[in-house]
Jmol script that loads the backbone (N, CA, C; Angstrom):
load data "model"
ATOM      1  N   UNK A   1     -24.905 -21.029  39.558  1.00  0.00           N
ATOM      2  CA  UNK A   1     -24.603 -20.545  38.218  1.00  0.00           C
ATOM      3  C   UNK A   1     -24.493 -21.729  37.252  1.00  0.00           C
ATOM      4  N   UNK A   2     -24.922 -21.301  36.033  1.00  0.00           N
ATOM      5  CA  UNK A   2     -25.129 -22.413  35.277  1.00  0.00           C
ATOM      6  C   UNK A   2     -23.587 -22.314  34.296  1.00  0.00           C
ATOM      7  N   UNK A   3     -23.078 -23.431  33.271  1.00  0.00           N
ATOM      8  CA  UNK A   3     -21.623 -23.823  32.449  1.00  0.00           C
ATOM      9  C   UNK A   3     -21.358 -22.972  32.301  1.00  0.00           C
ATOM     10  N   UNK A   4     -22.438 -21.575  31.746  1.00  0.00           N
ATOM     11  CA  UNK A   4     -22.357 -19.932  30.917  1.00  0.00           C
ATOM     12  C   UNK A   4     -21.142 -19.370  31.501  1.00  0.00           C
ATOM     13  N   UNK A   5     -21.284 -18.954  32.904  1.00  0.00           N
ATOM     14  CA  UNK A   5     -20.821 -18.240  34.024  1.00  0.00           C
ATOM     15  C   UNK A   5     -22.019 -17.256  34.272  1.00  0.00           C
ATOM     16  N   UNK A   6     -22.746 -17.518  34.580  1.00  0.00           N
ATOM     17  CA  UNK A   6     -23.894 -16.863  34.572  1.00  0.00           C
ATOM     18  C   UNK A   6     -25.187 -16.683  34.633  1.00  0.00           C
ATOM     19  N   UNK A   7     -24.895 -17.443  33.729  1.00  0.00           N
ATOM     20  CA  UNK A   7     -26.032 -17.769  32.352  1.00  0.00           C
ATOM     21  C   UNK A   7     -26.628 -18.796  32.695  1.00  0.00           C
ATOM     22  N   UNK A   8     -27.811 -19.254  33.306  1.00  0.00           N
ATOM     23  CA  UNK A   8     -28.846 -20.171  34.306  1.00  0.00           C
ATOM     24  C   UNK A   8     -28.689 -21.468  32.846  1.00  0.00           C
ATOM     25  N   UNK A   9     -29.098 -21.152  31.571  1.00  0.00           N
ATOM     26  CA  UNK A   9     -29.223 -22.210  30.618  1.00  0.00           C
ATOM     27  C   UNK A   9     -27.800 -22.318  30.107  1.00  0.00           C
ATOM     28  N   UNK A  10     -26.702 -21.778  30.188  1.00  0.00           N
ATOM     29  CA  UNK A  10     -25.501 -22.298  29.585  1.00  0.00           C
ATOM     30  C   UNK A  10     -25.465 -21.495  28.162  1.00  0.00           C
ATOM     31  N   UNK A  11     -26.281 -20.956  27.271  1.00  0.00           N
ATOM     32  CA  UNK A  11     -25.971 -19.944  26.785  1.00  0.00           C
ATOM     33  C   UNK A  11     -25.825 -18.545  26.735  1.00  0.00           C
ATOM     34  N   UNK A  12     -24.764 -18.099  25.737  1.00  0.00           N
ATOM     35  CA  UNK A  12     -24.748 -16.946  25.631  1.00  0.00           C
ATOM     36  C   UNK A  12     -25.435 -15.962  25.008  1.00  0.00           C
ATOM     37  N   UNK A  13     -26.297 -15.294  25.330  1.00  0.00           N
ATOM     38  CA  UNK A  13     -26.406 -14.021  24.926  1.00  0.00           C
ATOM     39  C   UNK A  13     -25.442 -13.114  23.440  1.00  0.00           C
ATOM     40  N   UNK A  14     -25.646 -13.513  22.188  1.00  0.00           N
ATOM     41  CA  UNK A  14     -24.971 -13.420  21.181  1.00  0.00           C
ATOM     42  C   UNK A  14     -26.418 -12.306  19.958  1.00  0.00           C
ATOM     43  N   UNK A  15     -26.007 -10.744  19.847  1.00  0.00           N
ATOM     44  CA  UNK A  15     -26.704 -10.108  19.437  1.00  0.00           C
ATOM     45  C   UNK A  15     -26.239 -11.073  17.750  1.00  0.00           C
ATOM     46  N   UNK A  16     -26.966 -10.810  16.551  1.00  0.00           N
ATOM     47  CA  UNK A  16     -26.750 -11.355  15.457  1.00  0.00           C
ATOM     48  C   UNK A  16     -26.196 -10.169  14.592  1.00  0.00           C
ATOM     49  N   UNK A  17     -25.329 -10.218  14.412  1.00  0.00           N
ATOM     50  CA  UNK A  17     -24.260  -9.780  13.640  1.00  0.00           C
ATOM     51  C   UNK A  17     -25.050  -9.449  11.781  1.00  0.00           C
ATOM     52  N   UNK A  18     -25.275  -8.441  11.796  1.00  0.00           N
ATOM     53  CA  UNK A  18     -25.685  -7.792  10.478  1.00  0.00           C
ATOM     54  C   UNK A  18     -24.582  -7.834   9.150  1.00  0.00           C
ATOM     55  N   UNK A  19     -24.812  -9.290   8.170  1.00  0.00           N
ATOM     56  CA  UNK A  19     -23.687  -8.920   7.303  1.00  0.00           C
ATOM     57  C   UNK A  19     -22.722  -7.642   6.696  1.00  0.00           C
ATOM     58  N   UNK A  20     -22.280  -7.162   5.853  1.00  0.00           N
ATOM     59  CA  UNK A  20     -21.653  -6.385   5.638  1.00  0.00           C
ATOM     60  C   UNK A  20     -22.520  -6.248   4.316  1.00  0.00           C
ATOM     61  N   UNK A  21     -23.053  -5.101   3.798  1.00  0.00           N
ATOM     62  CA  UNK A  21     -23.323  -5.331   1.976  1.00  0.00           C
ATOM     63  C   UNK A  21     -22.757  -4.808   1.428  1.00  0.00           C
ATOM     64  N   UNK A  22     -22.367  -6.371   0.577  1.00  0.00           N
ATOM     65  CA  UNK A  22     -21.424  -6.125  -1.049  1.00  0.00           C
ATOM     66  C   UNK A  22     -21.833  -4.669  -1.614  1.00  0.00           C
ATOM     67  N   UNK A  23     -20.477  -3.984  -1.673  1.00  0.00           N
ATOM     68  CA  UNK A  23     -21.107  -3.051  -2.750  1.00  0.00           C
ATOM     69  C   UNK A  23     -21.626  -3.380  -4.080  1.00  0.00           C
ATOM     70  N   UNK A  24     -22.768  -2.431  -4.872  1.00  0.00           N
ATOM     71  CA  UNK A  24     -23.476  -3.275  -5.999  1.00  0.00           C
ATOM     72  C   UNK A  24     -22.242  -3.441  -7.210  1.00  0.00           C
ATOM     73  N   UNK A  25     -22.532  -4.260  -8.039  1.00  0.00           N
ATOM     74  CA  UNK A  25     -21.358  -4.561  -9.181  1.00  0.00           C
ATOM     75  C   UNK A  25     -21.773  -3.943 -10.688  1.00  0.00           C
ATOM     76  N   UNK A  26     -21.458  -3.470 -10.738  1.00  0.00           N
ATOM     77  CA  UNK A  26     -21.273  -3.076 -12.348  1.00  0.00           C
ATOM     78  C   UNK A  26     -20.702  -3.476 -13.798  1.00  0.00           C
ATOM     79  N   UNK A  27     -21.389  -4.117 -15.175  1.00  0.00           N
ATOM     80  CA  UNK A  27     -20.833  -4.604 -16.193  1.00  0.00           C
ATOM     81  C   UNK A  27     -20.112  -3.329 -17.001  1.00  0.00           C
ATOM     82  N   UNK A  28     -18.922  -3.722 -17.233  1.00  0.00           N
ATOM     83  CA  UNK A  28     -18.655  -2.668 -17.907  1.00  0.00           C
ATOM     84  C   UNK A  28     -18.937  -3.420 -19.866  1.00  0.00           C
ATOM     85  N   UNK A  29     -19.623  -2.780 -20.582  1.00  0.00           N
ATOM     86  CA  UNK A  29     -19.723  -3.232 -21.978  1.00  0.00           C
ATOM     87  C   UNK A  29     -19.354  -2.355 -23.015  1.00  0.00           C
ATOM     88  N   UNK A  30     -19.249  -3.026 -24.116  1.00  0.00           N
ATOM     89  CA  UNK A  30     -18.539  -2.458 -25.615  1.00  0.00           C
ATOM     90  C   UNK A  30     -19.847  -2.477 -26.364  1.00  0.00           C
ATOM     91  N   UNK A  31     -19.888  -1.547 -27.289  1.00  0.00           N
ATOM     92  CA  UNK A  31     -20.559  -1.537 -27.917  1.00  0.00           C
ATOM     93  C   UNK A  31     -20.026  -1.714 -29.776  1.00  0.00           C
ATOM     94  N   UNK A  32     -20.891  -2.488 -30.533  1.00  0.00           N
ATOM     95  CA  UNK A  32     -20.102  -2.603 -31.979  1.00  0.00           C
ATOM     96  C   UNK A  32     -20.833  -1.303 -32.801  1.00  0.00           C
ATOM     97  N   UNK A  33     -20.076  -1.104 -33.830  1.00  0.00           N
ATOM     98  CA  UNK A  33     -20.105   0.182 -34.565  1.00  0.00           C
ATOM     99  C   UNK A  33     -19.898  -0.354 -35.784  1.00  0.00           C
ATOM    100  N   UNK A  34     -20.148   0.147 -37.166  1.00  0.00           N
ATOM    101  CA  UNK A  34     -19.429   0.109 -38.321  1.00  0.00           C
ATOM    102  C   UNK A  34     -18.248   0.574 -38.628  1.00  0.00           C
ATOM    103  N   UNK A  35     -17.401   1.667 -37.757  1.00  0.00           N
ATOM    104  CA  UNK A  35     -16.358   2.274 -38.164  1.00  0.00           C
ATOM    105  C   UNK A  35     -14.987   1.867 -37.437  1.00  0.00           C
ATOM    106  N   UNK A  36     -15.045   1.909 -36.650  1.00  0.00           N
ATOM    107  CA  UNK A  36     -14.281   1.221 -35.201  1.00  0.00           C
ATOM    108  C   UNK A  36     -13.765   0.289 -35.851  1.00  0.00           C
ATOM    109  N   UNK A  37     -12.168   0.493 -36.158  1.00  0.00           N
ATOM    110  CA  UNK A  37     -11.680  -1.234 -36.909  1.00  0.00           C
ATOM    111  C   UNK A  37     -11.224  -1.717 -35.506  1.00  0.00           C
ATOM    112  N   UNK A  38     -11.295  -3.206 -36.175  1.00  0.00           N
ATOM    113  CA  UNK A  38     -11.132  -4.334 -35.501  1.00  0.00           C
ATOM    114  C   UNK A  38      -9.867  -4.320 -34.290  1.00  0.00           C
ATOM    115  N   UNK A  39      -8.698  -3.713 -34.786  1.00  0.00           N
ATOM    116  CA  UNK A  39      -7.435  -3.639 -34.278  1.00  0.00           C
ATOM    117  C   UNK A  39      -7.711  -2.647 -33.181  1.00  0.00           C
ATOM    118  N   UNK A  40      -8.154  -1.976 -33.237  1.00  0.00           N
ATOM    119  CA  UNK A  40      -8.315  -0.585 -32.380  1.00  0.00           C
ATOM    120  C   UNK A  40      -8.928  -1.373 -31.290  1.00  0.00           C
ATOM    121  N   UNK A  41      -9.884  -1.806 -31.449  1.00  0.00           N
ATOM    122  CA  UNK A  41     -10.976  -2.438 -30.011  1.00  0.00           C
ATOM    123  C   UNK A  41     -10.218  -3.803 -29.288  1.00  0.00           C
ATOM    124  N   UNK A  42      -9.418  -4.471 -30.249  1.00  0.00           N
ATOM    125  CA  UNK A  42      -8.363  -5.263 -29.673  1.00  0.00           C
ATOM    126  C   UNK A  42      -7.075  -4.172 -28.506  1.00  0.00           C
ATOM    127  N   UNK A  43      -6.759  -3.688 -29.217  1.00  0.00           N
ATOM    128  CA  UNK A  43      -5.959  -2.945 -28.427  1.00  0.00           C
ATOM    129  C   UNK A  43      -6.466  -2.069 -27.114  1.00  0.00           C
ATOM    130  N   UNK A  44      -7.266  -1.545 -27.513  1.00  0.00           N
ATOM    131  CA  UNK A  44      -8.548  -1.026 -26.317  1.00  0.00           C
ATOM    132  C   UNK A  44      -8.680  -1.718 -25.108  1.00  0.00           C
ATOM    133  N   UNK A  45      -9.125  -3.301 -25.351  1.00  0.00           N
ATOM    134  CA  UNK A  45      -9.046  -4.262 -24.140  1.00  0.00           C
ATOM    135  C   UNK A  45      -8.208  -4.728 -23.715  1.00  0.00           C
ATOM    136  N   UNK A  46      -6.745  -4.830 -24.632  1.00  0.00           N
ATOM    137  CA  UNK A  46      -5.698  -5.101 -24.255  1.00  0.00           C
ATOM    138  C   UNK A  46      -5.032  -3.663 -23.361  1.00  0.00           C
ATOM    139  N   UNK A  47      -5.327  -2.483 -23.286  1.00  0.00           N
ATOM    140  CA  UNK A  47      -4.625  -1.507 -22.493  1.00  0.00           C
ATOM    141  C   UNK A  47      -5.663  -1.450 -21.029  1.00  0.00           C
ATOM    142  N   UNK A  48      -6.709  -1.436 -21.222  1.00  0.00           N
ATOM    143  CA  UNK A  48      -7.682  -0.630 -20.228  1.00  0.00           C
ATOM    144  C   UNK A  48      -8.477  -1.887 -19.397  1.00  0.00           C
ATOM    145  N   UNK A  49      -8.607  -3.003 -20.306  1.00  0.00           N
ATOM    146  CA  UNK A  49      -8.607  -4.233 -19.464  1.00  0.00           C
ATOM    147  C   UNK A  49      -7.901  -5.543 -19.039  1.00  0.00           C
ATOM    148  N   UNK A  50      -6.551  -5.136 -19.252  1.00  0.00           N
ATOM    149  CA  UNK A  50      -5.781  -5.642 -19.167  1.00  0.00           C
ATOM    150  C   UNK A  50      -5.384  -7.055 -19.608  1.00  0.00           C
ATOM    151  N   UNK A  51      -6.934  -7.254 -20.495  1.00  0.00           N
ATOM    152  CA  UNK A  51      -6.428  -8.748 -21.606  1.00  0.00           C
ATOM    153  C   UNK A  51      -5.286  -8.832 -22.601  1.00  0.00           C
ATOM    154  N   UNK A  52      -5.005 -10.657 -22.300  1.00  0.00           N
ATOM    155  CA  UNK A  52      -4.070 -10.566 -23.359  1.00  0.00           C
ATOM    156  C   UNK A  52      -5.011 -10.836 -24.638  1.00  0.00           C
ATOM    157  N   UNK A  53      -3.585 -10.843 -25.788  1.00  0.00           N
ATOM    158  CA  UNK A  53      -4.246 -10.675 -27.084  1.00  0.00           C
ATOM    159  C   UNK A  53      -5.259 -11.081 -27.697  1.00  0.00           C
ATOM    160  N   UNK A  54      -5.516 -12.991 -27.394  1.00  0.00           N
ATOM    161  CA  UNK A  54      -6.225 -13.839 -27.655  1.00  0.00           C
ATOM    162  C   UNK A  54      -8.008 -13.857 -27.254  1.00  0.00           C
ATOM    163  N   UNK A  55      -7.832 -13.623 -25.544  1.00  0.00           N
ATOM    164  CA  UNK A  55      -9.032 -13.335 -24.877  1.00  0.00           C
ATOM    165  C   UNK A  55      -9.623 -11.642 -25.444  1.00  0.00           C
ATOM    166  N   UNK A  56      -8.395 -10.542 -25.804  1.00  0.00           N
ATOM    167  CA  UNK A  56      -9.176  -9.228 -26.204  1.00  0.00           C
ATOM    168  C   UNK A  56      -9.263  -9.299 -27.749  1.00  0.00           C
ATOM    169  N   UNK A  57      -9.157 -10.549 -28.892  1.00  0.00           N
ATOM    170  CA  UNK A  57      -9.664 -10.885 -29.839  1.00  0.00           C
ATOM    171  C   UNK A  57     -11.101 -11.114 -29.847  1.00  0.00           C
ATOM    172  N   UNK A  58     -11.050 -12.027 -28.999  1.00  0.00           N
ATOM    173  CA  UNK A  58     -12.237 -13.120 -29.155  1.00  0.00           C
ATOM    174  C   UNK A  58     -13.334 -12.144 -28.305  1.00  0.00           C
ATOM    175  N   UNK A  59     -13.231 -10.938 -27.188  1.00  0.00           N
ATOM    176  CA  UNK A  59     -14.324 -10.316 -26.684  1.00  0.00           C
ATOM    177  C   UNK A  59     -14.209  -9.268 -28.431  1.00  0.00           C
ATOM    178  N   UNK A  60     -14.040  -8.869 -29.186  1.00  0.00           N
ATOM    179  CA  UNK A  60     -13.973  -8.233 -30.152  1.00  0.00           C
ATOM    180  C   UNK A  60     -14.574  -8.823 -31.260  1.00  0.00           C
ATOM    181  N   UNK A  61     -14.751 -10.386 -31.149  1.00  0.00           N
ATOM    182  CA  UNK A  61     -15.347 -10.699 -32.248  1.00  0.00           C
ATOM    183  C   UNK A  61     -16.522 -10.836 -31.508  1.00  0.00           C
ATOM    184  N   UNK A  62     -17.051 -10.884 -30.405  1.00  0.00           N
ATOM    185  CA  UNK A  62     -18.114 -11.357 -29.526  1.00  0.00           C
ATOM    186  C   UNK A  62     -19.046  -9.841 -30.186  1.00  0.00           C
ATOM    187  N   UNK A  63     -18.100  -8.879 -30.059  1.00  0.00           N
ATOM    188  CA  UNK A  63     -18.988  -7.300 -29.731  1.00  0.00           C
ATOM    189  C   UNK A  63     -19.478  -7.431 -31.428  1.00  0.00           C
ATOM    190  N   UNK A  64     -18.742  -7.369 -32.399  1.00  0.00           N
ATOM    191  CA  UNK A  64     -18.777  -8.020 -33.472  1.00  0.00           C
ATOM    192  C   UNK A  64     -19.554  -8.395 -34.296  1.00  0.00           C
ATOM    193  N   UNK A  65     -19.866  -9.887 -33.599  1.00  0.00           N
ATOM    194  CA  UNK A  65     -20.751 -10.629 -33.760  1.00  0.00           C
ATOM    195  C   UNK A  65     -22.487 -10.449 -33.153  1.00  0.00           C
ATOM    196  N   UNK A  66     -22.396  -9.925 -31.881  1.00  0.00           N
ATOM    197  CA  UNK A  66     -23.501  -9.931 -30.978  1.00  0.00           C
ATOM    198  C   UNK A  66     -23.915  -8.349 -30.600  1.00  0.00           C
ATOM    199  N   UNK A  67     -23.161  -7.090 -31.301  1.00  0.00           N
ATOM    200  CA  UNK A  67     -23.614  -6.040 -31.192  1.00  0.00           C
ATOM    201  C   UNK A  67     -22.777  -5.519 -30.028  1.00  0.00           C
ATOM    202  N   UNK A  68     -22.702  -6.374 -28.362  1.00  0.00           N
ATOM    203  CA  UNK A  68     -22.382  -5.836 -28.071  1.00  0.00           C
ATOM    204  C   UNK A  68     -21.524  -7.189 -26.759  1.00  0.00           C
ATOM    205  N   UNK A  69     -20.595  -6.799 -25.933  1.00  0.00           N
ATOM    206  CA  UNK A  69     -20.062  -7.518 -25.078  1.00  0.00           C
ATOM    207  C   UNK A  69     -19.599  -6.999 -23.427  1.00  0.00           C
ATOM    208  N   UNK A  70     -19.876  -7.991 -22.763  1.00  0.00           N
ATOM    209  CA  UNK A  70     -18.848  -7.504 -21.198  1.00  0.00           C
ATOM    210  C   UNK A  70     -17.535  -7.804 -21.244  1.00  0.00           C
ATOM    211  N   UNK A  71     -17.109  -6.477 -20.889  1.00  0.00           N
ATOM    212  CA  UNK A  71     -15.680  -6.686 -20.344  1.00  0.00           C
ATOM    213  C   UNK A  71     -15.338  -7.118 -19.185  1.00  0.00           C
ATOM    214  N   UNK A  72     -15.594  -6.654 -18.583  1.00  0.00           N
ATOM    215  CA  UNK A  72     -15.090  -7.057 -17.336  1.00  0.00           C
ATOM    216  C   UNK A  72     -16.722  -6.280 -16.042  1.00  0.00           C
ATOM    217  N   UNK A  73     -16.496  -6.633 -14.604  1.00  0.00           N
ATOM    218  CA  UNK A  73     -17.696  -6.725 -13.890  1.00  0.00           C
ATOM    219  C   UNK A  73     -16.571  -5.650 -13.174  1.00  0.00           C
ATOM    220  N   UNK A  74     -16.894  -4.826 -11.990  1.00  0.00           N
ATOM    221  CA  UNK A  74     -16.205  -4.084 -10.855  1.00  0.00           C
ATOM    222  C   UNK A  74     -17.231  -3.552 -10.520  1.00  0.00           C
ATOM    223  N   UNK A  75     -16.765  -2.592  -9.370  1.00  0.00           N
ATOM    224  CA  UNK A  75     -17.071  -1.279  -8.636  1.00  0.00           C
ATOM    225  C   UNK A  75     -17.339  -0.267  -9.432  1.00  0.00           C
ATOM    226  N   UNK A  76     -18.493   0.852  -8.821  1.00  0.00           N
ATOM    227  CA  UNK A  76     -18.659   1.675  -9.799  1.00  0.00           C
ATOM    228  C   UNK A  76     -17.890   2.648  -9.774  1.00  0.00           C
ATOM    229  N   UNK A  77     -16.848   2.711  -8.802  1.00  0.00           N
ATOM    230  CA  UNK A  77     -15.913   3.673  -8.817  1.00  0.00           C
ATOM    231  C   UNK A  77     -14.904   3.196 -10.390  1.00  0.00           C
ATOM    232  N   UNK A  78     -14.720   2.397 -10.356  1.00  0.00           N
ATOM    233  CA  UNK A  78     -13.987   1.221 -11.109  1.00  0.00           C
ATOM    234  C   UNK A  78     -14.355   1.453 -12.333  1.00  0.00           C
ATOM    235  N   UNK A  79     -15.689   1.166 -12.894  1.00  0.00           N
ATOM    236  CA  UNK A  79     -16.291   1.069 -14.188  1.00  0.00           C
ATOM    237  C   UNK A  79     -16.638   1.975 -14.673  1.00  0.00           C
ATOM    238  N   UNK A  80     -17.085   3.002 -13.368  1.00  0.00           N
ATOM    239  CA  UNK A  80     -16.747   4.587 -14.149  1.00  0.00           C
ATOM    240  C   UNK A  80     -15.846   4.967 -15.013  1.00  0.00           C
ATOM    241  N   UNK A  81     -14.411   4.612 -14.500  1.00  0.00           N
ATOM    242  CA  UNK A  81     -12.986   4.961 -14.567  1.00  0.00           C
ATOM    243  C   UNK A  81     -13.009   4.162 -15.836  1.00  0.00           C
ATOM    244  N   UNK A  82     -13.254   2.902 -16.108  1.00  0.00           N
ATOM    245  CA  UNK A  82     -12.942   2.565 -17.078  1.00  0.00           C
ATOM    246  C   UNK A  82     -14.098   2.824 -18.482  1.00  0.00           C
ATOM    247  N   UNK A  83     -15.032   3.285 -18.486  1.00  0.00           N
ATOM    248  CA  UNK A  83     -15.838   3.778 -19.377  1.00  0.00           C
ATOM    249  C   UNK A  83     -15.359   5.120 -20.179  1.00  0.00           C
ATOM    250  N   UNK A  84     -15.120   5.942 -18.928  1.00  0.00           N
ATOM    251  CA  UNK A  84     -14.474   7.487 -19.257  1.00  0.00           C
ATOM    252  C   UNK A  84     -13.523   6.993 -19.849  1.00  0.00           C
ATOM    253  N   UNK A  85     -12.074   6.371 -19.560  1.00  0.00           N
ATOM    254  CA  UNK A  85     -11.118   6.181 -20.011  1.00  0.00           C
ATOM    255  C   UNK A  85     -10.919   5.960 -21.290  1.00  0.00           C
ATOM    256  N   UNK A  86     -11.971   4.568 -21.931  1.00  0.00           N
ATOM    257  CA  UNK A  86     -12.015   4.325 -23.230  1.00  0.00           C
ATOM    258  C   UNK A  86     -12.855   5.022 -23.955  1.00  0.00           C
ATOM    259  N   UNK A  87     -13.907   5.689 -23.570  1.00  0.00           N
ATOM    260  CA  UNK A  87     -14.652   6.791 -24.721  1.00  0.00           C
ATOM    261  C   UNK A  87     -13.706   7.785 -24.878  1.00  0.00           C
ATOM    262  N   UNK A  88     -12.791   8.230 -23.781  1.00  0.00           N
ATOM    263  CA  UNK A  88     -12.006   9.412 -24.195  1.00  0.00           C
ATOM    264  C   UNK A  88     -10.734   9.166 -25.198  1.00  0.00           C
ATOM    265  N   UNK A  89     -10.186   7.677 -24.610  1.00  0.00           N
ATOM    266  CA  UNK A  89      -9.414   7.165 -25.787  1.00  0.00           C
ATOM    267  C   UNK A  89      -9.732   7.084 -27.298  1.00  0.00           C
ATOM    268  N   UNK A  90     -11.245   6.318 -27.480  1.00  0.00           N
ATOM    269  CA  UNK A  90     -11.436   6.478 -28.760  1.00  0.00           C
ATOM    270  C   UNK A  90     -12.042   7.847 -29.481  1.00  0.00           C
ATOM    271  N   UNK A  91     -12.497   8.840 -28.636  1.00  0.00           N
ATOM    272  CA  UNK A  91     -12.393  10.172 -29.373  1.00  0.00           C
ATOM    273  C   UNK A  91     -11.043  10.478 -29.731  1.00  0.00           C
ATOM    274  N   UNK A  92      -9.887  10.457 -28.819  1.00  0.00           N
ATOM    275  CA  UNK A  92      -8.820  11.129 -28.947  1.00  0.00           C
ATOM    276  C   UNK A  92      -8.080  10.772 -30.308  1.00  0.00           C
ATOM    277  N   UNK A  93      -8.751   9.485 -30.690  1.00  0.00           N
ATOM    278  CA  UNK A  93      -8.082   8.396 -31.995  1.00  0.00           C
ATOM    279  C   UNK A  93      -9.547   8.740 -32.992  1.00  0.00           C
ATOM    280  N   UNK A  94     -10.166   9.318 -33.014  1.00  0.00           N
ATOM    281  CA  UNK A  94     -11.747   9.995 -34.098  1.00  0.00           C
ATOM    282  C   UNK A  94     -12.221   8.531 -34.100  1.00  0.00           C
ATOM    283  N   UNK A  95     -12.157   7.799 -33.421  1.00  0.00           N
ATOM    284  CA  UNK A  95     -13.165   6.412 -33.433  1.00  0.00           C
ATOM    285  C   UNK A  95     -14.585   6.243 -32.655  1.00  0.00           C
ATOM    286  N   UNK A  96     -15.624   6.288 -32.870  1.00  0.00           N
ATOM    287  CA  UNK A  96     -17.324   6.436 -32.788  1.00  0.00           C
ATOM    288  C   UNK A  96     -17.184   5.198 -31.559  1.00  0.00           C
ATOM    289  N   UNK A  97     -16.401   4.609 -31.311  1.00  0.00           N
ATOM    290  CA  UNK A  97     -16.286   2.892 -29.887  1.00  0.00           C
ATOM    291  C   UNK A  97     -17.074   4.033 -28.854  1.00  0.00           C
ATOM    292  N   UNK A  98     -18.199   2.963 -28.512  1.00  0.00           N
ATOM    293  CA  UNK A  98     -18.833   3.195 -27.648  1.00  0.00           C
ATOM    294  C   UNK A  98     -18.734   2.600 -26.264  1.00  0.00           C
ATOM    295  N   UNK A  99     -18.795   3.113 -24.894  1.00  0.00           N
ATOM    296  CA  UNK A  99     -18.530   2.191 -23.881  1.00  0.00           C
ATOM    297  C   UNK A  99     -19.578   2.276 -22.923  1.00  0.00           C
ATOM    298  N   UNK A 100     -20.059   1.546 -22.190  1.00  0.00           N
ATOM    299  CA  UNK A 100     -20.996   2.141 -21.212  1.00  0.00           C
ATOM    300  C   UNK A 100     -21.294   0.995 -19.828  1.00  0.00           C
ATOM    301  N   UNK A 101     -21.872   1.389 -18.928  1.00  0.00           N
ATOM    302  CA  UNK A 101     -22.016   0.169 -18.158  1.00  0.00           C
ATOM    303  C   UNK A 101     -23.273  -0.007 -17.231  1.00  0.00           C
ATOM    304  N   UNK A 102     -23.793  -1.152 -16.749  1.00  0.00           N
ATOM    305  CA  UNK A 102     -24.987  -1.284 -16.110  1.00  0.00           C
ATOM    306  C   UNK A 102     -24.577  -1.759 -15.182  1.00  0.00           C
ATOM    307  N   UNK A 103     -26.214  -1.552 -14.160  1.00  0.00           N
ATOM    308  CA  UNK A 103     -25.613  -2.502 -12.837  1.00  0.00           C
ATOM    309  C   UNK A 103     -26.265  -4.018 -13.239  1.00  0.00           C
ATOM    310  N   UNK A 104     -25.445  -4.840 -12.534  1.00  0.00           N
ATOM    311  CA  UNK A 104     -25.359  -6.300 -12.860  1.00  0.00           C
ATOM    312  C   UNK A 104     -26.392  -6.707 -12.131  1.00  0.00           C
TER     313      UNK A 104
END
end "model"
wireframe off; spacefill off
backbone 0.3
color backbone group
């Protein structure tokens, strides 16, 4: 018997192990509007994405500025949840904030 216990060449017999796949990721994004004030979409990212004030400023001037911005990346269980959440928020407040998300 060969070092293996067994095994004539000393190795083992090791099937290859099939990674695990990442579930796919999802952007969740804002969309800019004309009506939607400024304060509202600050507060928006500050409840539902849990930024503080400064960072849910500055994605607000981004959407703003550039039409439109990422919030944050997750699961699509995740970005579902948070899309529904804030379109239903800003109907519930008559604000046109649009939310939506792609896969990354």
């Amino acid at each position: 018997m060969g070092p293996g216990g067994g095994d004539p060449d000393g190795q083992l017999a090791v099937k290859p192990r099939s990674k695990p796949q990442r579930p796919s990721m999802y952007k969740v994004l804002l969309l800019n509007d004309d009506y939607t004030p400024m304060e509202f979409v600050v507060h928006v990212l500050e409840r539902f994405f849990g930024l503080r004030h400064e960072g849910a400023v500055e994605i607000m001037l981004t959407v703003h500025r550039r039409g439109l911005a990422v919030v944050g990346v997750f699961s699509y269980e995740i970005a579902e949840t948070k899309v529904t959440q804030v379109m239903d928020y800003a109907q519930q407040h008559q604000h046109p904030l649009q939310c939506t998300m792609e896969k990354e």
